[in-house]
C-alpha positions as CSV (number, residue, x, y, z in Angstrom):
1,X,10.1,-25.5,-4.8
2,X,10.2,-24.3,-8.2
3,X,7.2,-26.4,-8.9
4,X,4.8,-24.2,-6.3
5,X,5.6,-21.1,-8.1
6,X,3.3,-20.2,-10.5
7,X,3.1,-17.2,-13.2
8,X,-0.1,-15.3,-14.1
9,X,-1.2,-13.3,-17.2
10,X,-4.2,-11.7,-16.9
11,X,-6.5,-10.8,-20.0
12,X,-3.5,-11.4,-22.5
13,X,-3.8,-9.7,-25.7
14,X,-1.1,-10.4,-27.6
15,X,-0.4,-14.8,-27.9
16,X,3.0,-14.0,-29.0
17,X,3.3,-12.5,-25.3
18,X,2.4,-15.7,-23.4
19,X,4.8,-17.8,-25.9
20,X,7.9,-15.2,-24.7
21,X,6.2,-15.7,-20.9
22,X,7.2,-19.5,-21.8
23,X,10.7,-19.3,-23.4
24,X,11.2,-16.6,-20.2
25,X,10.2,-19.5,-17.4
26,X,12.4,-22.0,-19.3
27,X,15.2,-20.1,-19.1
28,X,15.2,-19.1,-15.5
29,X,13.9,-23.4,-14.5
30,X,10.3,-22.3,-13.8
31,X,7.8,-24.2,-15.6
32,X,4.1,-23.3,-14.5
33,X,2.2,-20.6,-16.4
34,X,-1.5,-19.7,-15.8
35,X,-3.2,-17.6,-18.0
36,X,-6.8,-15.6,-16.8
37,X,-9.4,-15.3,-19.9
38,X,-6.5,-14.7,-22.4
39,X,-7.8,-12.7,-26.3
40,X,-5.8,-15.7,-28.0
41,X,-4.6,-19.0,-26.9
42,X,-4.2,-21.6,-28.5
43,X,-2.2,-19.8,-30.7
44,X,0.3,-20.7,-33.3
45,X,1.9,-17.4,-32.8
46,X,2.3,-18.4,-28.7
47,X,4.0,-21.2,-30.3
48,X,6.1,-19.8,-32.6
49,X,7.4,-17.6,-30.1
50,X,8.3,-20.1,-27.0
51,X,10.8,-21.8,-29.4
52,X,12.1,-24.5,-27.3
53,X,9.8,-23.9,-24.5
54,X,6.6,-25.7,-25.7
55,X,6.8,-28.3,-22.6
56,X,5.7,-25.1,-20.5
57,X,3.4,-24.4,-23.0
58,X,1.7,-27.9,-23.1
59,X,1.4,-27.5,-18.9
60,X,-0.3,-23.7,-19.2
61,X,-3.6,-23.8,-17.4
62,X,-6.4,-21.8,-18.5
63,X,-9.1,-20.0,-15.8
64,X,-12.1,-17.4,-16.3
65,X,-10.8,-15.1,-13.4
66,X,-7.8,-13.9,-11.2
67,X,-9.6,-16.1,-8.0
68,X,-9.7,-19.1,-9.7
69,X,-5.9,-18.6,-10.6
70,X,-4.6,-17.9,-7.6
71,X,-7.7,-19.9,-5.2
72,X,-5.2,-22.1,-3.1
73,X,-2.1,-19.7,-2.9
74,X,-1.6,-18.2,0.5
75,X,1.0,-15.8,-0.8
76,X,-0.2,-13.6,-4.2
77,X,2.0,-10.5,-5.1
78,X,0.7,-8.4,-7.9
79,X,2.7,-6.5,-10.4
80,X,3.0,-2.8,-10.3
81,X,3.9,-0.1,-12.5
82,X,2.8,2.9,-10.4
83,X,2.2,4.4,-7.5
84,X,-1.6,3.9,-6.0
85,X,-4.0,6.9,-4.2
86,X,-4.0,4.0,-1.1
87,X,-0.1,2.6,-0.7
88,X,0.6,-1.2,-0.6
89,X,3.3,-3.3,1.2
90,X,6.0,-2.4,-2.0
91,X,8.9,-5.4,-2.8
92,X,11.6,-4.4,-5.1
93,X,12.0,-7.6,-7.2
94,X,14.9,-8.6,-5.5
95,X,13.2,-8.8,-2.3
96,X,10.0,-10.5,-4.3
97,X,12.6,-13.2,-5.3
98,X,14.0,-14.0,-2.0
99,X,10.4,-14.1,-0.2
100,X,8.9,-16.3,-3.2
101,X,11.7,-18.5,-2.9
102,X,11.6,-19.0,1.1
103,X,8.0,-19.4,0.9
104,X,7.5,-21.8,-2.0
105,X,9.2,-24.7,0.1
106,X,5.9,-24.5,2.5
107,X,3.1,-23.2,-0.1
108,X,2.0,-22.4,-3.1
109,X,3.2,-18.9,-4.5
110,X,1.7,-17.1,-7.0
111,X,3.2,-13.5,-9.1
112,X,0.4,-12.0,-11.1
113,X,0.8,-9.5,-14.1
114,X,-1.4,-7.1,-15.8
115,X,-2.8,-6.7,-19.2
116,X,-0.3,-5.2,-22.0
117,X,-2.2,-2.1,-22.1
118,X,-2.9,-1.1,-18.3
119,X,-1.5,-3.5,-16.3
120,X,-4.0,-5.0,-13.6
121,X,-7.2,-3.0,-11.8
122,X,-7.1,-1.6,-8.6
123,X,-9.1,-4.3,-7.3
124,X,-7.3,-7.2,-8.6
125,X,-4.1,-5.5,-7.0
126,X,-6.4,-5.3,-3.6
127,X,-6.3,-8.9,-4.0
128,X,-2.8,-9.5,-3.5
129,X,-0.6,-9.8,-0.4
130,X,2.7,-7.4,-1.5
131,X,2.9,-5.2,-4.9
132,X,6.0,-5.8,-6.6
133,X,7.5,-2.5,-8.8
134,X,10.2,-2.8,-11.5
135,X,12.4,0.9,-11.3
136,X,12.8,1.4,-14.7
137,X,13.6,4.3,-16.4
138,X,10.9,6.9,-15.6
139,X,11.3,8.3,-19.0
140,X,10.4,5.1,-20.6
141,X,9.1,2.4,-17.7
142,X,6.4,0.2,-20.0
143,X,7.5,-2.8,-19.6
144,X,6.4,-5.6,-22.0
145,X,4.7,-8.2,-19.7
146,X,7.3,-11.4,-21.2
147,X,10.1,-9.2,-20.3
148,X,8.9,-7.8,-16.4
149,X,7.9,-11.7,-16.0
150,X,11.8,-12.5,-17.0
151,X,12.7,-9.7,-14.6
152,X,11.1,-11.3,-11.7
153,X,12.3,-15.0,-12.9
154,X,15.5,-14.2,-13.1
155,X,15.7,-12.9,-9.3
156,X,13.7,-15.5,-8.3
157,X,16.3,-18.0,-9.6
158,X,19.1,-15.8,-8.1
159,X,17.7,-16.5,-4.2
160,X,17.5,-20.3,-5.5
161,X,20.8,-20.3,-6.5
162,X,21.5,-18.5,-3.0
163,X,20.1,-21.1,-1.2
164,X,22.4,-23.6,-3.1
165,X,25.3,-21.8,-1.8
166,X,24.5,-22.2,1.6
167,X,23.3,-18.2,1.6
168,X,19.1,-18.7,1.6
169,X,17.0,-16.2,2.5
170,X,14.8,-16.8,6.0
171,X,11.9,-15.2,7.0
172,X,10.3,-15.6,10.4
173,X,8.6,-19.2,11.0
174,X,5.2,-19.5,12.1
175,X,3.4,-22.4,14.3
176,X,0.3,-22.0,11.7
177,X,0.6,-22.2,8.2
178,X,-1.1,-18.9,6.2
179,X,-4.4,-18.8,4.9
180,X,-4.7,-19.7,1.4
181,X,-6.6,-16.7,-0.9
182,X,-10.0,-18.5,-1.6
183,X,-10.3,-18.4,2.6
184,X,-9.5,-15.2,3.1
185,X,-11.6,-13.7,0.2
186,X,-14.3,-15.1,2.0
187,X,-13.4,-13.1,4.9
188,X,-13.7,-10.1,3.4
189,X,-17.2,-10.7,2.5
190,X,-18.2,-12.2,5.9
191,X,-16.5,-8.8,7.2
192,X,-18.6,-6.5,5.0
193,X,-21.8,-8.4,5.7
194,X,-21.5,-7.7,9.3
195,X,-20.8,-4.1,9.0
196,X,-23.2,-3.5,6.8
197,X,-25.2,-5.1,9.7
198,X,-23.8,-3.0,12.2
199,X,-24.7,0.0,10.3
200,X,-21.0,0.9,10.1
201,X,-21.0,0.4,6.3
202,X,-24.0,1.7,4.2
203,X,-24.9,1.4,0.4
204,X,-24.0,5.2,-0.3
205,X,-20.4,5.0,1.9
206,X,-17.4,4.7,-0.5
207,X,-16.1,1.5,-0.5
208,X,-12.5,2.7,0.7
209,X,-13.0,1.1,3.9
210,X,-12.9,-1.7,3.1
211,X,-10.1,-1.7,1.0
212,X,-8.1,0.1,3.9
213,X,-8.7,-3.0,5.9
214,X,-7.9,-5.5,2.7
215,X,-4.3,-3.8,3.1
216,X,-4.5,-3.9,6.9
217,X,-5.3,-7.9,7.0
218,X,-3.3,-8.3,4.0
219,X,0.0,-6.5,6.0
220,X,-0.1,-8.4,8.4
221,X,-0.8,-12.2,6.6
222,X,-3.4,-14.3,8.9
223,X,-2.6,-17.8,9.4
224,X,-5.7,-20.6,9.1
225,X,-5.8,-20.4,13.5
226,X,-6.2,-16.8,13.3
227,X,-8.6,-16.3,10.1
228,X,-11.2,-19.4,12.0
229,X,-11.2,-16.7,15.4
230,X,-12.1,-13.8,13.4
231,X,-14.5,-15.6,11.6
232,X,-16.2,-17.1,15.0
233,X,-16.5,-13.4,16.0
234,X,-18.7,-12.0,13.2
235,X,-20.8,-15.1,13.5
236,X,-21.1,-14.5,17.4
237,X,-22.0,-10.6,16.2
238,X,-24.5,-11.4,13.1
239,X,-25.7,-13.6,15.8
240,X,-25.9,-11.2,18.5
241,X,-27.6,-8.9,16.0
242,X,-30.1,-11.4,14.9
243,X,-31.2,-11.7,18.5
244,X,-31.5,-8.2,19.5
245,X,-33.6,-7.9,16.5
246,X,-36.0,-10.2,17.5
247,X,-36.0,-9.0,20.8
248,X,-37.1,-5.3,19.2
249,X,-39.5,-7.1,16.9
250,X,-41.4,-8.6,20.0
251,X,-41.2,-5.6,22.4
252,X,-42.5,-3.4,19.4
253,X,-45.6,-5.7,18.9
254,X,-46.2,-6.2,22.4
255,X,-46.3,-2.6,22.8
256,X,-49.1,-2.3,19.5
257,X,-50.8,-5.0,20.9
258,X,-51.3,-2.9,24.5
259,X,-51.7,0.7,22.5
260,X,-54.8,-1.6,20.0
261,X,-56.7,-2.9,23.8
262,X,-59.6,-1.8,25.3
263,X,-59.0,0.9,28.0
264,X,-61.9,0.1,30.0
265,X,-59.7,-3.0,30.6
266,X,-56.5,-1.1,32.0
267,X,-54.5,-1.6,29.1
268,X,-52.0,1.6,29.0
């Protein structure tokens, strides 16, 4: 289980910050660190700083973006040091741990964190299924990212070592397993295809709309059964759309074709 957990940096500025992300893993049993388009790395510095922890390091995959990092994980909680104008489904990182656990013996699980400086964008937190927020003191909450990753490691490891006890965490089973990230991403952009089709979305309309419904779908966590209906019924509307089109195309050129005849021939 341990094994379909993975960590993500994103943009890491600092390489002494991914080697501390290492040593951090270690300590708590994890082992899988990815890192999106990092400033630094290979670094001697990353090295230096995992101390004993360079068999993490030697495993650390290396992407150009947060999709490619998290493409096959149907469960991605983002990290989250503030409140956001649109609210997201909020874990404390106790109840990150005991959901990542539970779900990492079915799937791949995946906790992504933000840059040193600003954390991660509104849209890469869109992205994610749950936000998970660290309560630290108000008066001083910046977190470095090694340190909020050994934060949500260490309760990870607690709900393990739960488990072990005979005390683990259960969340309602399913009869479909959920829809990995890559899938559902591509929903999204079916989705806004068709109502740009519809005419419900146009160029000049905010784009809030659709991130309302990337929380909605996002709440409520589609499985593969239910992500291939919805996906059949913007195809049977772009479909349905196409058609009437043509339809409109042919009555409005059968009509300029009767307006263009001769009226001595009882054309109207």
């Amino acid at each position: 289980m341990f094994d379909n957990i993975r960590m993500v940096l994103v943009n890491t500025t600092h390489p002494g910050n991914i080697g501390a992300a290492a040593r951090a893993l270690k300590n708590m049993g994890l082992s899988r660190l990815v890192l999106v388009d990092p400033l630094e790395y290979p670094s001697e510095r990353a090295v230096w700083r995992a101390a004993n922890a360079l068999d993490v390091l030697d495993k650390i995959q290396v992407v150009g973006t947060l999709e490619e990092a998290v493409a096959d994980c149907p469960l991605v909680i983002g990290t989250s040091a503030r409140g956001r104008r649109i609210p997201w489904p909020l874990l404390t990182p106790r109840e990150c741990g005991d959901r990542v656990w539970a779900e990492s013996a079915k799937h791949e699980v995946a906790i992504v964190f933000g840059r040193e400086d600003r954390g991660l964008t509104n849209e890469e937190l869109q992205k994610c299924h749950f936000h998970v927020h660290i309560p630290a003191n108000p008066e001083y909450s910046a977190l470095n990212v090694a340190a909020a990753l050994q934060v949500i490691a260490y309760e990870i490891r607690m709900s393990a070592l739960a488990a072990e006890s005979g005390a683990p965490v259960h969340f309602d089973d399913w009869d479909m397993p959920p829809a990995q990230f890559q899938d559902v991403e591509m929903y999204f952009t079916h989705l806004e295809e068709t109502l740009t089709k519809l005419g419900f979305l146009t160029a000049d309309n905010p784009r809030q709309t659709m991130t309302r419904l990337r929380r909605l779908y996002n709440r409520v966590r589609l499985d593969q059964m239910e992500l291939g209906i919805l996906r059949g019924v913007l195809t049977s509307v772009q479909n349905h759309i196409f058609h009437s089109h043509n339809k409109i195309a042919a009555l409005e050129a059968r009509i300029r074709e009767l307006e263009g005849g001769d009226p001595g021939q009882g054309n109207t």
